[in-house]
N, C-alpha and C positions, 0 to 999 in steps of 0.2 A: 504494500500500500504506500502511494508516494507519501512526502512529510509537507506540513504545510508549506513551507518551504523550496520544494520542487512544485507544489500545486502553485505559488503567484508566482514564481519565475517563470513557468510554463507561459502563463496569463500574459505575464509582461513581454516577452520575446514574441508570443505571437502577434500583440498589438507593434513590435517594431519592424517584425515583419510586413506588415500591413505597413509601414512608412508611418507606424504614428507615432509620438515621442510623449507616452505616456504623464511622465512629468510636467509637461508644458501645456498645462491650461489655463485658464480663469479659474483660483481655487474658492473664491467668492461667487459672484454673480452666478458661477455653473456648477456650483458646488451640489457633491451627493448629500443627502440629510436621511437620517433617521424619521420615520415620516410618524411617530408616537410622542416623540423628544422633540423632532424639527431643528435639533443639533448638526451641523454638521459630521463627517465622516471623517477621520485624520488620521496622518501615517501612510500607510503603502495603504489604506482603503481609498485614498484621495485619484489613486493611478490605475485601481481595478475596478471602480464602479463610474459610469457616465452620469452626466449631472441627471437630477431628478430625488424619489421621495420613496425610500426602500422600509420592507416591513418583514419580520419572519413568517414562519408561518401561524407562530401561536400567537403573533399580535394581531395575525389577520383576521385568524378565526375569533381570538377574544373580543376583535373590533365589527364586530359582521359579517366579515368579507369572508371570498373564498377565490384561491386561484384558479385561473384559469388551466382545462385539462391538459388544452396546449402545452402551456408553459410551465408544468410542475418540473422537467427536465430543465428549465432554459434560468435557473436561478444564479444567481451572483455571489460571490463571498463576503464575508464582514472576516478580518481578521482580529484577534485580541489575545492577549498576554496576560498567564495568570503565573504567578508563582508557585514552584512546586519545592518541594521537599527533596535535598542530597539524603539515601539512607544507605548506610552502611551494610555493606552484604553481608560482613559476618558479628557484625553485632544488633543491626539492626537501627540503632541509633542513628538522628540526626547530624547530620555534619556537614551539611551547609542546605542553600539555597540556590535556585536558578529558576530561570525564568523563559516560559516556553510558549511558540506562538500555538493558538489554537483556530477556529471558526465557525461559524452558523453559518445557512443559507440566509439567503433574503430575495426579496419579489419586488419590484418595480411597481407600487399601485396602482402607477397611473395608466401604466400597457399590460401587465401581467396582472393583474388583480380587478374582479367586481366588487361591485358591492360600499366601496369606500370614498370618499371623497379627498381632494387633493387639501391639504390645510395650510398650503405656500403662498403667500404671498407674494406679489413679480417683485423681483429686485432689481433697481438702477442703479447707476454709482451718480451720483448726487453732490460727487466731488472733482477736483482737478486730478487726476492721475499725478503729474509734475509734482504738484503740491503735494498730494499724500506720498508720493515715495521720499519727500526732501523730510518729509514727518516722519517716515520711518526712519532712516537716515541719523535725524535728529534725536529721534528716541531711543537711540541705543546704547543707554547708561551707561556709564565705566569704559563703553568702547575703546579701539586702538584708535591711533594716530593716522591723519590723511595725507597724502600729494595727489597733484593733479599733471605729472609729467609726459608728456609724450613718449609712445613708442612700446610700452608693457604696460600690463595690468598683473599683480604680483601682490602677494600678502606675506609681510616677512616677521615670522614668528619670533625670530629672535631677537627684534625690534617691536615687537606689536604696531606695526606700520601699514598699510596701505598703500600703494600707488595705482589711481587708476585717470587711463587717460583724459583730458578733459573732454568735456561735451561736445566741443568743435570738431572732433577727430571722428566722431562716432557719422554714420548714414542718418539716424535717428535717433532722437532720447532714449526710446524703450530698448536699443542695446546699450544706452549706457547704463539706465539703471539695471535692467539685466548682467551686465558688468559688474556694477557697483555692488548690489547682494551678492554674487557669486563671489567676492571677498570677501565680502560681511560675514558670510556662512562659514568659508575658511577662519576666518578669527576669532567664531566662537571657540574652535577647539584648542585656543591658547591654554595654558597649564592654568591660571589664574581662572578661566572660567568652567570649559566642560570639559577641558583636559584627553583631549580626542588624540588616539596614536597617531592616525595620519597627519597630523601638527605637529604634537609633543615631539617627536622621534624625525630620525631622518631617514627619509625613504626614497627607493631607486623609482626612477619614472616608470611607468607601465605595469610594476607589481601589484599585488592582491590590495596591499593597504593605501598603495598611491591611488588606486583603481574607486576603492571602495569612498577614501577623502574626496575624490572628485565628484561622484555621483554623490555623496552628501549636499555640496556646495551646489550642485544641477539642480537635484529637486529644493533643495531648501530656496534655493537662487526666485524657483517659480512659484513655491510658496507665497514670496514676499509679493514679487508681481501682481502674484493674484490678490491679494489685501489692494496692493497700494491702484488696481488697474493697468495694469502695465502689460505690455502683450509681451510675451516671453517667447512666444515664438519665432522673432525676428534672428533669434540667433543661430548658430549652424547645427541646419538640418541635412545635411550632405546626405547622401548615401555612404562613404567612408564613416562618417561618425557617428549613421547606426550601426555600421557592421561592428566598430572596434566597442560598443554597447553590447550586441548581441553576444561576441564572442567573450567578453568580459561575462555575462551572466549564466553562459551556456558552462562554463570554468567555478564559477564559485554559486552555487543554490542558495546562498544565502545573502548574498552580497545586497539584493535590491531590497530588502525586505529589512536587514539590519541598517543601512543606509537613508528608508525611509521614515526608520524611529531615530536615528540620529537628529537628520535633517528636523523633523519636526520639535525636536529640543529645542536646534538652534532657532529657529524660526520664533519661537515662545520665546526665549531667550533676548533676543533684538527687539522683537514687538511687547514686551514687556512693559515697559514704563510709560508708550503711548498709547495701549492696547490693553494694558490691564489681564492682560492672558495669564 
């Protein structure tokens, strides 16, 4: 039986197969919700479910509804993290703790399910994009230090430094704030904050934990976008930089799934003081 694990990598590879870049959406405005809570979805649920308003099956039934016969196969995952028990094989005792991904199914109310009414409300963004990204920006307490140099965009942990090009250099703003996060995300894992190996440590380009830092700073990068409005997908979508994606996830079954609980630390992390998260 695969492990959770193998099941959303499987999920995420096929959607990069399809040319789509899972991470890179609107994580507000097209956001999945719990359709009982109306909470959004977070973590790696953010990259395997399309926006709309998801339900199990016992809140379907507790709430009226009933899925459709169609679609009892065609359900989606929620994944979640419970902590379990280290026990000792031969004494039996405790001896530590770890923490293991598990999941439910869930239904789409609004196309896989009768019986229920939608309880969302349309959301518009009702603000400057420019402006809320310079607020998130602004709102990231204790942060590192910036420049604005031509020529790299670079985060230097051993400096808690920044440099990211100025605005003039970029095609358009939303790659430069897409820029900008993508270091922000990097300097969470300074030792001072969340203390992330792929920071702390120095690592060779293209290995498992360079691999896994970077996809951290990818989706956290479109996290923020998606708060602040920012289209995150202006940045490179090649075909090269799905494949060296694909072959990164096909290599390690865990990589996108531990990368998307990272990311959403930092994300929380930065949006904290403007955001209240």
């Amino acid at each position: 039986m695969p492990s959770v694990y193998e099941i959303v990598t499987n999920k995420i590879i096929e959607k990069l197969e399809q040319g789509v870049i899972p991470w890179r959406k609107p994580w507000v405005n097209s956001a999945a919700v719990n359709w009982v809570s109306q909470k959004p979805y977070r973590g790696i649920n953010t990259m395997l479910l399309d926006p709309g308003e998801y339900a199990s099956r016992k809140q379907i039934l507790n709430a009226g509804g009933w899925i459709k016969k169609e679609e009892l196969k065609n359900y989606q995952i929620v994944v979640y993290w419970l902590w379990k028990d280290k026990i000792d094989k031969d004494t039996e005792e405790v001896i530590g703790r770890f923490v293991k991904p598990f999941y439910y199914k869930v239904w789409n109310i609004n196309t896989q399910v009768t019986g229920l009414e939608s309880k969302r409300e349309e959301q518009i963004f009702d603000h400057d994009p420019v402006e809320e990204a310079e607020n998130v920006i602004q709102g990231y307490s204790n942060g590192p230090s910036y420049s604005f140099n031509s020529g790299k965009a670079v985060y230097k942990p051993a400096l808690d430094h920044i440099n990211v090009p100025p605005m003039k250099d970029f095609k358009n703003v939303d790659e430069y704030y897409s820029t900008m996060f993508h270091e922000m995300v990097h300097s969470t894992g300074h030792k001072s904050r969340l203390n992330r190996i792929g920071v702390t440590k120095a690592v060779a380009f293209g290995d498992e934990v360079y691999s896994k830092e970077e996809l951290v700073a990818e989706i956290g990068s479109a996290m923020l976008c998606g708060v602040a409005g920012v289209d995150s997908s202006t940045i490179d979508n090649s075909v090269s930089y799905i494949k060296s994606w694909l072959s990164a996830l096909k290599n390690d079954k865990k990589l996108v799934v531990t990368a998307a609980s990272q990311a959403q630390k930092a994300s929380d992390l930065i949006l904290g003081a403007t955001y209240g998260s």
